[in-house]
mmCIF file as gemmi writes it, N, C-alpha and C atoms, coordinates in Angstrom:
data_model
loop_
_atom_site.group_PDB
_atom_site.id
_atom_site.type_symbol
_atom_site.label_atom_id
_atom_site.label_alt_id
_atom_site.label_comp_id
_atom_site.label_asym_id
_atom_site.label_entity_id
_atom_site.label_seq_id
_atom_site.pdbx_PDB_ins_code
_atom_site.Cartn_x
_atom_site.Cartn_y
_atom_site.Cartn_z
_atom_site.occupancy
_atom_site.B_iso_or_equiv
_atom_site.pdbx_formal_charge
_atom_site.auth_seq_id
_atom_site.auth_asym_id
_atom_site.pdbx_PDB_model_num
ATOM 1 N N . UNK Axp A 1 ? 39.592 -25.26 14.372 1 0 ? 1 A 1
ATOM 2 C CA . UNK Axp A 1 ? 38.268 -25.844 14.463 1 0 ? 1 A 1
ATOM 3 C C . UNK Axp A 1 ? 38.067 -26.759 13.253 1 0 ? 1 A 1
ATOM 4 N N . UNK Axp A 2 ? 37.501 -27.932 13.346 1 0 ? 2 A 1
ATOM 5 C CA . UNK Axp A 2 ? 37.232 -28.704 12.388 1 0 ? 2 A 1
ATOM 6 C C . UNK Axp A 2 ? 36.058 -28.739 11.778 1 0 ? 2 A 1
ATOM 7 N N . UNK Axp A 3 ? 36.113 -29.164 10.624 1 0 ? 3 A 1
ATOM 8 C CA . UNK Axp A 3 ? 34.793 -28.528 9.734 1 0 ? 3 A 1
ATOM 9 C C . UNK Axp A 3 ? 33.941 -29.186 9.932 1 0 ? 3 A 1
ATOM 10 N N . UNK Axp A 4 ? 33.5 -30.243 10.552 1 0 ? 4 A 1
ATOM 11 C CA . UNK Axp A 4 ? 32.444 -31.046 11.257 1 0 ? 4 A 1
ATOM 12 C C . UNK Axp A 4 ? 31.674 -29.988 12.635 1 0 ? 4 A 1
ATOM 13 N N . UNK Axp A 5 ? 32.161 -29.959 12.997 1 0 ? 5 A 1
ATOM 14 C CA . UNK Axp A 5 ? 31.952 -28.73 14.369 1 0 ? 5 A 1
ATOM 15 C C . UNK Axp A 5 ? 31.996 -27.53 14.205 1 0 ? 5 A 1
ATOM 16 N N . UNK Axp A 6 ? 32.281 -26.633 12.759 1 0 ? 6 A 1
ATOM 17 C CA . UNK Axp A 6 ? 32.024 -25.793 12.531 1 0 ? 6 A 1
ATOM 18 C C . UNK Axp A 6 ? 30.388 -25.854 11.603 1 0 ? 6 A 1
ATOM 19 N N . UNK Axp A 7 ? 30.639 -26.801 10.84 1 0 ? 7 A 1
ATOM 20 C CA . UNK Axp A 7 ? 28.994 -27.297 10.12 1 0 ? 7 A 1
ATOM 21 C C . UNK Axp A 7 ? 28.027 -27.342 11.478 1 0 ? 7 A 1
ATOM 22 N N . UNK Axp A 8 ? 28.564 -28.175 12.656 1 0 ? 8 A 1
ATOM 23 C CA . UNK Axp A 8 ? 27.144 -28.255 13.693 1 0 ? 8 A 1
ATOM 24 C C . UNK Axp A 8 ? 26.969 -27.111 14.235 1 0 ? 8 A 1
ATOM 25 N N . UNK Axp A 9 ? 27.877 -26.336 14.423 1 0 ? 9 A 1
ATOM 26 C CA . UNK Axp A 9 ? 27.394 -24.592 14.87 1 0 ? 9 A 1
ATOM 27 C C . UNK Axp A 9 ? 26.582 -23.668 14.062 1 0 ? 9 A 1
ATOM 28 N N . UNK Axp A 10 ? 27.027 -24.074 12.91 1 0 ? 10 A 1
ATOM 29 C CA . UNK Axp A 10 ? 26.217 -23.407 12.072 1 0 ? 10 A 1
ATOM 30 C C . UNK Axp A 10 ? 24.537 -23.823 11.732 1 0 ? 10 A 1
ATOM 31 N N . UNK Axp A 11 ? 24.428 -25.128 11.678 1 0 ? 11 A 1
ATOM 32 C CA . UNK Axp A 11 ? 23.257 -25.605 12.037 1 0 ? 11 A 1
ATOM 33 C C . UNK Axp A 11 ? 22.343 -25.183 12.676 1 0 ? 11 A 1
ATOM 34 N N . UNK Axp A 12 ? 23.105 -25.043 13.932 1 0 ? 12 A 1
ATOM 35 C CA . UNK Axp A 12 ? 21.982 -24.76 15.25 1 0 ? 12 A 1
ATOM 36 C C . UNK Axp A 12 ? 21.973 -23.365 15.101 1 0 ? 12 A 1
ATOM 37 N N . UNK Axp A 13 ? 22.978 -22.048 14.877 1 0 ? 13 A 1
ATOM 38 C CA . UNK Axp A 13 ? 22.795 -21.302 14.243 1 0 ? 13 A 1
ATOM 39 C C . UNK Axp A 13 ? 21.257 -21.065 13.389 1 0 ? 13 A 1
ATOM 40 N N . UNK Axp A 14 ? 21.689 -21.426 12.285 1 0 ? 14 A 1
ATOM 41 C CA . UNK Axp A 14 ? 20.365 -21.699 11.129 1 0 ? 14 A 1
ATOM 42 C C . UNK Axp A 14 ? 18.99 -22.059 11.9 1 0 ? 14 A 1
ATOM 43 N N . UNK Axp A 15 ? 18.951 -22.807 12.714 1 0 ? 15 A 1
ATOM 44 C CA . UNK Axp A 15 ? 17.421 -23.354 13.491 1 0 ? 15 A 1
ATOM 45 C C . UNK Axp A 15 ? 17.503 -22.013 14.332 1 0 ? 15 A 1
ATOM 46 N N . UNK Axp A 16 ? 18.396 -21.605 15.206 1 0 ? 16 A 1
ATOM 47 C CA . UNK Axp A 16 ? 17.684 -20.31 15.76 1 0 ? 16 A 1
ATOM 48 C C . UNK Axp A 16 ? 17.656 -19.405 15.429 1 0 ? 16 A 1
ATOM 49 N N . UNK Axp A 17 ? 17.872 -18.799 14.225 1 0 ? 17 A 1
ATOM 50 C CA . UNK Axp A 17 ? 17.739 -17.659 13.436 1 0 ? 17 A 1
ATOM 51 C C . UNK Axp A 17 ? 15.8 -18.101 12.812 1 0 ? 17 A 1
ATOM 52 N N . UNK Axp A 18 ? 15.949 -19.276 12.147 1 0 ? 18 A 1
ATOM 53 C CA . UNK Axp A 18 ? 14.533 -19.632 11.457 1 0 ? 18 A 1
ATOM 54 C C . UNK Axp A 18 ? 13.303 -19.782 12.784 1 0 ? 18 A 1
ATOM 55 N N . UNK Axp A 19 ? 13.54 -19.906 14.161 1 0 ? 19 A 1
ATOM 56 C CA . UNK Axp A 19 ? 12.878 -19.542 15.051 1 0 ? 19 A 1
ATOM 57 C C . UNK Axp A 19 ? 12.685 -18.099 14.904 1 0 ? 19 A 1
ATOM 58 N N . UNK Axp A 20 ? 13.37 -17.437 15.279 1 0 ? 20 A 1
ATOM 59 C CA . UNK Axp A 20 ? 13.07 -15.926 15.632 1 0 ? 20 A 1
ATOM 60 C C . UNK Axp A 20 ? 12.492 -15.777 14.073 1 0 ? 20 A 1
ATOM 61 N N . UNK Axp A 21 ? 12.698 -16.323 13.082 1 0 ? 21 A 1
ATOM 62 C CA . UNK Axp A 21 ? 12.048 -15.22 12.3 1 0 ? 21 A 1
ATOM 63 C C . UNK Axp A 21 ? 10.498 -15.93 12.211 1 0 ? 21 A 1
ATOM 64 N N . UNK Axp A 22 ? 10.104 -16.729 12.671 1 0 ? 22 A 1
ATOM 65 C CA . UNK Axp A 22 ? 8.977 -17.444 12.74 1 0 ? 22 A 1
ATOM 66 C C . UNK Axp A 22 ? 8.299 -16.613 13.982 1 0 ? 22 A 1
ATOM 67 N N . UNK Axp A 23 ? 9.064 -16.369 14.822 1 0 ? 23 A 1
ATOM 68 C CA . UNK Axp A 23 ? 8.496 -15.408 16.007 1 0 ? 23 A 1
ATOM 69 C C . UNK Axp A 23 ? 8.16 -14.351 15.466 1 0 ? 23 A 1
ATOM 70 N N . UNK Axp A 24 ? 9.158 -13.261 14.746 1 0 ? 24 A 1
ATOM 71 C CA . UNK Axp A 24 ? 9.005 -12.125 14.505 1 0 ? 24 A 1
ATOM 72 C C . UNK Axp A 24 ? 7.807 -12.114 13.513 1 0 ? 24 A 1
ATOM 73 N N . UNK Axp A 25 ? 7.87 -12.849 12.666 1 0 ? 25 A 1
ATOM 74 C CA . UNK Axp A 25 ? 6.717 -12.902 11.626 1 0 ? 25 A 1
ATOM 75 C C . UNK Axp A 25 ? 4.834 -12.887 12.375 1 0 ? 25 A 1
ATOM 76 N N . UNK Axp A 26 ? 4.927 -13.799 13.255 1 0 ? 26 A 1
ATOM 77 C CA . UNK Axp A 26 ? 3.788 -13.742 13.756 1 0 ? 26 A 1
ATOM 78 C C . UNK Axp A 26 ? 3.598 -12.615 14.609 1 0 ? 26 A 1
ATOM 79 N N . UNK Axp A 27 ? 4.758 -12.208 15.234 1 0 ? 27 A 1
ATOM 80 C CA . UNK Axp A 27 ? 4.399 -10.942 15.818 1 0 ? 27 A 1
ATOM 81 C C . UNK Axp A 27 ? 3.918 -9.478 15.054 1 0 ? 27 A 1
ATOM 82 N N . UNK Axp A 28 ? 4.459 -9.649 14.16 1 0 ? 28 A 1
ATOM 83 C CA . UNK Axp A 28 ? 4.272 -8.828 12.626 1 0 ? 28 A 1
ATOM 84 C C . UNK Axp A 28 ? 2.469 -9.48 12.515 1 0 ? 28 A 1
ATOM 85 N N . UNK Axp A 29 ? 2.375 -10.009 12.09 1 0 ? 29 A 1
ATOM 86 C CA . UNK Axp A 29 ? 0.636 -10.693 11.621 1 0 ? 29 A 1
ATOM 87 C C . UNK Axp A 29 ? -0.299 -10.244 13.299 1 0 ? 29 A 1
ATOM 88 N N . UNK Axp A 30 ? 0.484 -9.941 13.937 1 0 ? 30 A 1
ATOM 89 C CA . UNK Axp A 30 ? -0.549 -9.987 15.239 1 0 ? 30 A 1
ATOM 90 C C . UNK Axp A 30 ? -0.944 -8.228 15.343 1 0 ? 30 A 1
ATOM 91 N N . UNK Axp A 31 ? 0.542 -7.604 15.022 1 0 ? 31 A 1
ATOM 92 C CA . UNK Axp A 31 ? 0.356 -6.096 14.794 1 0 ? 31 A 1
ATOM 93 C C . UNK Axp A 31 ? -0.417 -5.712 13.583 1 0 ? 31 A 1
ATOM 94 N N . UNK Axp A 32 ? -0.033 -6.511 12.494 1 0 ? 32 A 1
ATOM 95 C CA . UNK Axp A 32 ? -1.179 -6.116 11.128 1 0 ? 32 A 1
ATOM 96 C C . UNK Axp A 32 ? -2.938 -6.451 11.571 1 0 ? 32 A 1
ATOM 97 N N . UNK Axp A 33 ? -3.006 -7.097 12.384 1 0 ? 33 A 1
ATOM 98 C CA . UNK Axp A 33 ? -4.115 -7.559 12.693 1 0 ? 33 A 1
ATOM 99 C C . UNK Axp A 33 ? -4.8 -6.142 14.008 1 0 ? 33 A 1
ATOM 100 N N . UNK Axp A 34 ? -4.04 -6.103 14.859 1 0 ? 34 A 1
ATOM 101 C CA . UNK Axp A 34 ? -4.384 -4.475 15.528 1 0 ? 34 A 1
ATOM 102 C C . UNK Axp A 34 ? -4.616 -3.259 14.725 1 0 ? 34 A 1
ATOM 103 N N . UNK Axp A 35 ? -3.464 -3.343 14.171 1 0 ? 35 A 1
ATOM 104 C CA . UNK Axp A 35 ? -3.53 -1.883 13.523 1 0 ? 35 A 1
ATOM 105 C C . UNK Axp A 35 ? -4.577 -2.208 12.298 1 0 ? 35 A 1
ATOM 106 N N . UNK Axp A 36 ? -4.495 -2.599 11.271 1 0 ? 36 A 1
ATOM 107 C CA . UNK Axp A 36 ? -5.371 -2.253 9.85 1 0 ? 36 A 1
ATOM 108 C C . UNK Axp A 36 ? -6.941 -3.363 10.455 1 0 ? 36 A 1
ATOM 109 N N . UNK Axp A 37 ? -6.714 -4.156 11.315 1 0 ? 37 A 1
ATOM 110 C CA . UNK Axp A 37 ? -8.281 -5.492 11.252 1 0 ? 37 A 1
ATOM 111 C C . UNK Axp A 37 ? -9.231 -4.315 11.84 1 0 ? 37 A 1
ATOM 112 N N . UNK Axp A 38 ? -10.675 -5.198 11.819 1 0 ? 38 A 1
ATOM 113 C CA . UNK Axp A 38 ? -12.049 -4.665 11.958 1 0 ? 38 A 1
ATOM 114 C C . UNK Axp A 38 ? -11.799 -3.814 13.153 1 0 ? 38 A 1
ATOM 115 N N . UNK Axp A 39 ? -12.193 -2.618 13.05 1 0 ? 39 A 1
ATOM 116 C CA . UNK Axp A 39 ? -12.709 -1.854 14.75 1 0 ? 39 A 1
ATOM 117 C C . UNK Axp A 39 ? -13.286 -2.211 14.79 1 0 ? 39 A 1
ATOM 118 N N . UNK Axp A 40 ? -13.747 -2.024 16.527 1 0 ? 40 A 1
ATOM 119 C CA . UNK Axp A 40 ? -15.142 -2.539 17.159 1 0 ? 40 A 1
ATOM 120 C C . UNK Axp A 40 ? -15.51 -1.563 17.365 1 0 ? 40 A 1
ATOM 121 N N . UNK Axp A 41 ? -15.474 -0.11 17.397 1 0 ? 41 A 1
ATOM 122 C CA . UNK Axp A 41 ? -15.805 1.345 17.152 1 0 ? 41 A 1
ATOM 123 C C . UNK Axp A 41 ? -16.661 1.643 15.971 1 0 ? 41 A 1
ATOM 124 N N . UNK Axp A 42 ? -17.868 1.704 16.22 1 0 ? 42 A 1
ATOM 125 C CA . UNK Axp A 42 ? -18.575 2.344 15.179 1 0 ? 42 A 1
ATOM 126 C C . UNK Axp A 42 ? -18.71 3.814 15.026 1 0 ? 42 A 1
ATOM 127 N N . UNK Axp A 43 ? -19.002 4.495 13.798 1 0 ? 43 A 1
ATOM 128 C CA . UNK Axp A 43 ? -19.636 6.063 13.849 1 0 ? 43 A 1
ATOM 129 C C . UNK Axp A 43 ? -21.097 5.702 13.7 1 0 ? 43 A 1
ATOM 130 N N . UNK Axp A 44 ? -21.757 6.224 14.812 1 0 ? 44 A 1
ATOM 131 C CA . UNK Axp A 44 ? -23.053 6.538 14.766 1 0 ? 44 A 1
ATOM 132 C C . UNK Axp A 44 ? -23.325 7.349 13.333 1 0 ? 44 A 1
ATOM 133 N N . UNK Axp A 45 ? -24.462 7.431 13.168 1 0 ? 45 A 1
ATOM 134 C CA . UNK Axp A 45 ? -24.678 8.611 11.669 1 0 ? 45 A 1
ATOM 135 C C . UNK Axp A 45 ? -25.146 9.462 12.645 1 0 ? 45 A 1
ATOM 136 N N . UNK Axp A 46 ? -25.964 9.837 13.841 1 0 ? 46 A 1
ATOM 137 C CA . UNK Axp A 46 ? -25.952 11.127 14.603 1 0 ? 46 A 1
ATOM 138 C C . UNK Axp A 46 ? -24.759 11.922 14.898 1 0 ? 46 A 1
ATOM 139 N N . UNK Axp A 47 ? -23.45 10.981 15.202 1 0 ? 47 A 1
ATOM 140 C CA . UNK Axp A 47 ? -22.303 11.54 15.824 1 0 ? 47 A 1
ATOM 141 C C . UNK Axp A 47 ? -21.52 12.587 14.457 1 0 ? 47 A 1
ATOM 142 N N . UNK Axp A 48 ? -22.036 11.795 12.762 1 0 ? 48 A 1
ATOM 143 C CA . UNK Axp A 48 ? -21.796 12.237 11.408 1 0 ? 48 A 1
ATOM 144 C C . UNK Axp A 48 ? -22.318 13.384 11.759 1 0 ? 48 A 1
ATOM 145 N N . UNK Axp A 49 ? -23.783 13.716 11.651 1 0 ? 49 A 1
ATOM 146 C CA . UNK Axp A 49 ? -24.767 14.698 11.172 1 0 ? 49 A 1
ATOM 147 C C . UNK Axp A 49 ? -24.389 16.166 12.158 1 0 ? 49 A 1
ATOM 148 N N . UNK Axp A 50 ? -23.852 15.519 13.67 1 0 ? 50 A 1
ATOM 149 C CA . UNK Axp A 50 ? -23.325 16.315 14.443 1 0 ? 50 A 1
ATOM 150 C C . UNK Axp A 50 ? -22.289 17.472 14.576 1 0 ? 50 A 1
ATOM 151 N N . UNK Axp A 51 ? -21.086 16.513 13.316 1 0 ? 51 A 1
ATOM 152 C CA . UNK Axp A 51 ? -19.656 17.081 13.084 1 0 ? 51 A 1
ATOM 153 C C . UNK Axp A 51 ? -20.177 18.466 11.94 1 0 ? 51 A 1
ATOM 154 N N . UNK Axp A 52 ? -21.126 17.824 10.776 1 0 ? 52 A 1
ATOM 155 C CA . UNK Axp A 52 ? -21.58 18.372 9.608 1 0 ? 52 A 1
ATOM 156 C C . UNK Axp A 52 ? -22.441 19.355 9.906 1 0 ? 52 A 1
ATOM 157 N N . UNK Axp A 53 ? -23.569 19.856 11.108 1 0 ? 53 A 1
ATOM 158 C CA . UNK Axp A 53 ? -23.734 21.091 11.334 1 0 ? 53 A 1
ATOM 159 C C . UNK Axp A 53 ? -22.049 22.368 12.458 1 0 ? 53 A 1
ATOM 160 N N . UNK Axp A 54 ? -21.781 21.086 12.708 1 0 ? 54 A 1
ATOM 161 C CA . UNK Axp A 54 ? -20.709 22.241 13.374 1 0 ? 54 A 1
ATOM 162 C C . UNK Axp A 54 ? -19.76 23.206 12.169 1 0 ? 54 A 1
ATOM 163 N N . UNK Axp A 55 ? -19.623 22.493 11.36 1 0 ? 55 A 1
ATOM 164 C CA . UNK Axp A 55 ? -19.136 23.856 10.284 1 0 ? 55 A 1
ATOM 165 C C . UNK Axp A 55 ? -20.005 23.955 9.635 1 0 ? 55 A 1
């Protein structure tokens, strides 16, 4: 193989590796964003006061 055509494999190589990690990354930011971002679940303070007479 000649080192011209081994450089262009590697290239395109390099661009689809820096895709996927551009994928994976946002998929990563989309899960940080589920798991730790704002609930839309509130605690009532009745549903509080509720738990706090049960013991």
């Amino acid at each position: 193989m000649d080192k011209d055509k081994r450089i262009e494999e590697l290239e395109k190589e390099n661009q689809q590796l820096h895709k996927k990690i551009e994928e994976l990354s946002e998929t990563i930011k989309l899960l940080n964003a589920r798991i730790f971002g704002k609930k839309t679940e509130k605690l009532d303070k009745n549903q509080l006061s509720f738990f706090q007479r049960l013991n």
